[in-house]
N, C-alpha and C positions, 0 to 999 in steps of 0.2 A: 542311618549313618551314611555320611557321604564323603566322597573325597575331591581334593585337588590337588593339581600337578603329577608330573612323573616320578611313578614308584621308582624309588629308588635302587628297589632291588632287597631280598632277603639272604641273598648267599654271596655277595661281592665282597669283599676285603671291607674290615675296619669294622668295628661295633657297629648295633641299631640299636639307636635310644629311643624310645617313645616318651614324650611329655604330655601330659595331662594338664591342662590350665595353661596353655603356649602361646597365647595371646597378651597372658598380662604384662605384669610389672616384671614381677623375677623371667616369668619364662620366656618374654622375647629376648632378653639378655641371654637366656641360655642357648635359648634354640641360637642365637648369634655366636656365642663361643662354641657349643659344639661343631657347628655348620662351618668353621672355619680348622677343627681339631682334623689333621688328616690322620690318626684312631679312629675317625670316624666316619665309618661308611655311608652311612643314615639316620635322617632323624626324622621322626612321625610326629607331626606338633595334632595336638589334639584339642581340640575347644567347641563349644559351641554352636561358633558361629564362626564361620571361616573370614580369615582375613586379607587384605590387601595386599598381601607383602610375601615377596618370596626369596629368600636365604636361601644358598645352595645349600644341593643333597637335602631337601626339605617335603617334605610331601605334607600336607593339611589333612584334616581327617575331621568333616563335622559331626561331633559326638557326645550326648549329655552321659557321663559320668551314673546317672541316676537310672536309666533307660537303654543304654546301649548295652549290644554285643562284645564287651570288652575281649572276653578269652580271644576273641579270632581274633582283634584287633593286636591284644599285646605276644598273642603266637608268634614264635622265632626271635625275638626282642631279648637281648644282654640287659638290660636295665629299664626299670620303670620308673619316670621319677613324677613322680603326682602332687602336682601345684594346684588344683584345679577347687577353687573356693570360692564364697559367696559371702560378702560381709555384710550387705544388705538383702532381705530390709529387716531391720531392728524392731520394727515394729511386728512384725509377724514370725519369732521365731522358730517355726513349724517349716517356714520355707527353707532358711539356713538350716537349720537339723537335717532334713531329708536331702539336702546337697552333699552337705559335709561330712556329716557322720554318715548317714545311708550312702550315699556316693564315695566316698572313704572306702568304708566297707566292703564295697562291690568290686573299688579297684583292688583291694587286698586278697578277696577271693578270687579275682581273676588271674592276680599274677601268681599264684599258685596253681591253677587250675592250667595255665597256658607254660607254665614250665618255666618261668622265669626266673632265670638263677639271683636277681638283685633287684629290690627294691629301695626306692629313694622316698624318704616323706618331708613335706613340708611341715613341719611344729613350729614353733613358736617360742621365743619367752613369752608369751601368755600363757604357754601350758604349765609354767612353774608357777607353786604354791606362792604367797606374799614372803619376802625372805627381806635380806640386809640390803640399803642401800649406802653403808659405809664400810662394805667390803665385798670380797668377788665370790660368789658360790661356783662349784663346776658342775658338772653332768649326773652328777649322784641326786641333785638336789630335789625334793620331791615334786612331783609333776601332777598336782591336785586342780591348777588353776585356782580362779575367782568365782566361784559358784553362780554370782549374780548374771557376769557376763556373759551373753552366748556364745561370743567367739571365744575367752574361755575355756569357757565349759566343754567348745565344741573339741576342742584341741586337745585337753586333758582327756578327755571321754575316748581317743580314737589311740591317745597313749595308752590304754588299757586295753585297748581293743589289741594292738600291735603285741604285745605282750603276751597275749594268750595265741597272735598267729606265729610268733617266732618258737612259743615250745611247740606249734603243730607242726611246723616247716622248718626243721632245725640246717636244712638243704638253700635257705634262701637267704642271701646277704642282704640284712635290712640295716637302713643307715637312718637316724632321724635328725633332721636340721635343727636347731633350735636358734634362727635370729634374732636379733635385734628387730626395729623398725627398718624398714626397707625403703630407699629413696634413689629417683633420678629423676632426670630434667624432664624425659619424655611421659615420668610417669604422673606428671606431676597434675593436671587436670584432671583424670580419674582420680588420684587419692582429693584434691579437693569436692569434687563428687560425690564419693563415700564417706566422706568425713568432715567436711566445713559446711556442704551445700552451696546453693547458687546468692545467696545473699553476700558471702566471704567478694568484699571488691578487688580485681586484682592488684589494683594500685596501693592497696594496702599492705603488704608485704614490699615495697619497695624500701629500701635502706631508709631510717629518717624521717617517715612518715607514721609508722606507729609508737609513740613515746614513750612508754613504759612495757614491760614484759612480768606479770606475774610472778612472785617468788612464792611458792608453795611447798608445805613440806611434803616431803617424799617427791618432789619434782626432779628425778633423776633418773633418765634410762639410756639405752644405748640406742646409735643407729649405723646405718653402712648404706653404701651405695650396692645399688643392682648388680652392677656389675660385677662387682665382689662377693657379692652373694651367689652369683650363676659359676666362678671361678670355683668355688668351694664343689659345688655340683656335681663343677664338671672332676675335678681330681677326685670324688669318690666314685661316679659313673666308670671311670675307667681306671679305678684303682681295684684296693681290695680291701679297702676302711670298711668298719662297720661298727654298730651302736649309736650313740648320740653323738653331739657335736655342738657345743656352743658358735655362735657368730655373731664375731662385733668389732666394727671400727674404734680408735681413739679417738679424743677422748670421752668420757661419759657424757654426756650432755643435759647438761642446765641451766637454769635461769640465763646466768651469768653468760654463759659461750651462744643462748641464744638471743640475747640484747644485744650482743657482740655482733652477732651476723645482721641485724635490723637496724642496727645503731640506736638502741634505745637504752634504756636506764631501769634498771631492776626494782619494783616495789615489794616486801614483806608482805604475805596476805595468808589470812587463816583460810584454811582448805574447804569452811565449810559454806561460805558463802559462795565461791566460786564455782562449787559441786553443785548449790540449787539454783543457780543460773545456769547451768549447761541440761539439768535436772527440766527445769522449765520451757527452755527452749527445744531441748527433745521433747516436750508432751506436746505441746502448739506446734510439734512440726519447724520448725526453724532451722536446724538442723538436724544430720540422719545419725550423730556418733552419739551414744545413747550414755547417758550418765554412769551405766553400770562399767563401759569403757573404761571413763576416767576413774572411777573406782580399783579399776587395777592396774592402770596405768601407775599409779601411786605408789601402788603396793608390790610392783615387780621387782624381783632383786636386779642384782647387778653382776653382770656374766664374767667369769676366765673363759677365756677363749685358747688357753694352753693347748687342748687335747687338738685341738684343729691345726695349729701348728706343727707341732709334732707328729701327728700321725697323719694327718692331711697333705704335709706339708704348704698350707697354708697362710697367705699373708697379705692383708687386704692392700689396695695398692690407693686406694682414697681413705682420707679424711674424715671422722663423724663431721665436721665442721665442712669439706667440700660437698658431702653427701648433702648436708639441708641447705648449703647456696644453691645445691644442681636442681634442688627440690622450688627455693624460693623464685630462682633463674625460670623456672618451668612455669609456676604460676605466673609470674609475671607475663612470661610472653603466651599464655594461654598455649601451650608446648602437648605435642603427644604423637603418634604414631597411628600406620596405617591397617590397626586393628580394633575392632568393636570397642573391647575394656580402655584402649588408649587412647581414641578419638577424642580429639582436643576441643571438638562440639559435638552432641548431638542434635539427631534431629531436633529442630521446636527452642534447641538454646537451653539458656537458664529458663525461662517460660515453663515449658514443660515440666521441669525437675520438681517447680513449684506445684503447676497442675499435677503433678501425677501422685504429691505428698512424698515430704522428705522422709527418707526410711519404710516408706511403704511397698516398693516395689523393688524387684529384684533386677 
């Protein structure tokens, strides 16, 4: 486990939050709102592999989740908020399980172990069972997931996990996020990465160029931007919420609002042939988002997001519809930031992603 930059200090004025996964999507966003909250004294981003980039009041911390000394790490820390995930590779999912659920796990028993009065989780709407997509379920709604999917399963699996640490730890404020899809401009080359592959041209997402958009049923789910999702964060890091929390921008998004951002024109399609074309193209490697994805993509209900309002005091300040232009903006200009997950190439290019098999490596 190693570090960079200047400790910030454990006893100065203003909270220390430590983030786990502080390189990606959500958590550069966070680590940016927190590093700018003056509530806050410090922030210990935690990843991997250290990055490029340095936010005030920031200290780095390279550290796998799975293998590291967590207690000393999260010792003296007001809040832990654990983003730190692995959505590849779908084809091995032994590797994801021992990240997420085992690395899950570890962070849960550390932040009891080091006395950490607040935990923060990242969940999912994957973690909820298949529900309505012609009305809004809220935070009761049961949290079984998609059994096929790994991520999923993996999500639902660490919900049950938390349930049995909250009657142990009745001493520790645990909060569980439950967003939407997650999007911004800078994130937008890694999620093409984990999810389209190097094949997806980026000129293809330009306005006008792709003429039709899928209409599928159950083709309706929610999304938000990063940045609204790091906001939500940060009012529970430094509130006193606790429980679950729906997150989601307006409005729902479908067919129709996503033809609308491409300038294309909606076709009616039966679900089942589109399923064995993504079906096939995951088994050839084509792409790394595995059919069992879109299996519940389908099948995800559709959020209130009331209780985040209200007790959050929460209110996203983008668009579902600015969220996936920041998203389309980002592929287009091959868009990303100065950390590992975010790098707008890596080494070797698209080349490599192919040599290395899509969905095969972490």
């Amino acid at each position: 486990m190693t570090g960079v930059g200047g400790d910030p200090g454990h006893g100065g004025p203003g909270a220390r939050i430590v983030v786990t996964g502080a390189t990606g999507n959500v958590g550069t966003s966070l680590v940016e709102a927190l590093s700018r909250d003056p509530a806050v004294g410090s922030v210990v981003g935690v990843a991997r592999r250290l990055p490029d980039w340095s936010p005030p009041r920031t200290r780095w911390v390279a550290a796998d989740v799975v293998t590291a000394d967590l207690v000393e790490l999260f010792r003296g820390a007001d809040a832990v908020v654990h983003l730190a995930w692995l959505f590849q590779p779908t084809h091995r999912p032994l590797v994801t399980w021992r990240n997420n659920v085992v690395g899950g796990m570890r962070v849960f028993a550390a932040v009891a172990a080091a006395g950490v009065p607040a935990l923060l989780y990242a969940s999912s709407v994957g973690a909820y069972s298949p529900g309505p997509k012609d009305r809004r379920v809220d935070e009761g709604w049961p949290t079984d997931g998609w059994p096929t999917a790994g991520y999923t399963r993996e999500k639902a699996y660490l919900e049950r996990v938390l349930d049995a640490f909250e009657e142990r730890n009745p001493g520790v404020r645990v909060v569980r996020m439950r967003p939407g899809f997650i999007f911004k401009r800078e994130s937008a080359s890694q999620q093409r990465r984990l999810f389209a592959g190097p094949l997806l041209p980026n000129r293809l997402v330009r306005p006008g160029v792709v003429p039709v958009v899928p209409d599928l049923p159950g083709l309706r789910f929610q999304v938000m931007h990063s940045s609204d999702a790091a906001e939500a964060y940060r009012l529970a890091a430094l509130g006193d919420a606790r429980g679950p929390f729906n997150l989601a921008a307006e409005p729902v998004v479908d067919a129709r609002l996503l033809a609308e951002c491409l300038r294309a024109r909606t076709v009616r399609l039966p679900r089942g042939p589109v399923r064995a074309a993504v079906a096939a193209a995951w088994h050839l490697h084509l792409v790394p988002a595995s059919p069992h994805l879109f299996d519940a993509v389908v099948r995800i209900p559709v959020l209130a997001v009331d209780r985040a309002r209200t007790e959050l005091g929460w209110t996203p300040r983008h668009s579902a519809r600015e969220a996936i232009e920041a998203l389309l903006e980002g592929l287009r200009e091959s868009a990303g930031m100065p950390t590992p997950p975010l790098a707008p190439r890596l080494p070797g290019g698209r080349a490599r992603e192919v040599a290395t098999g899509l969905g095969q490596r972490a």
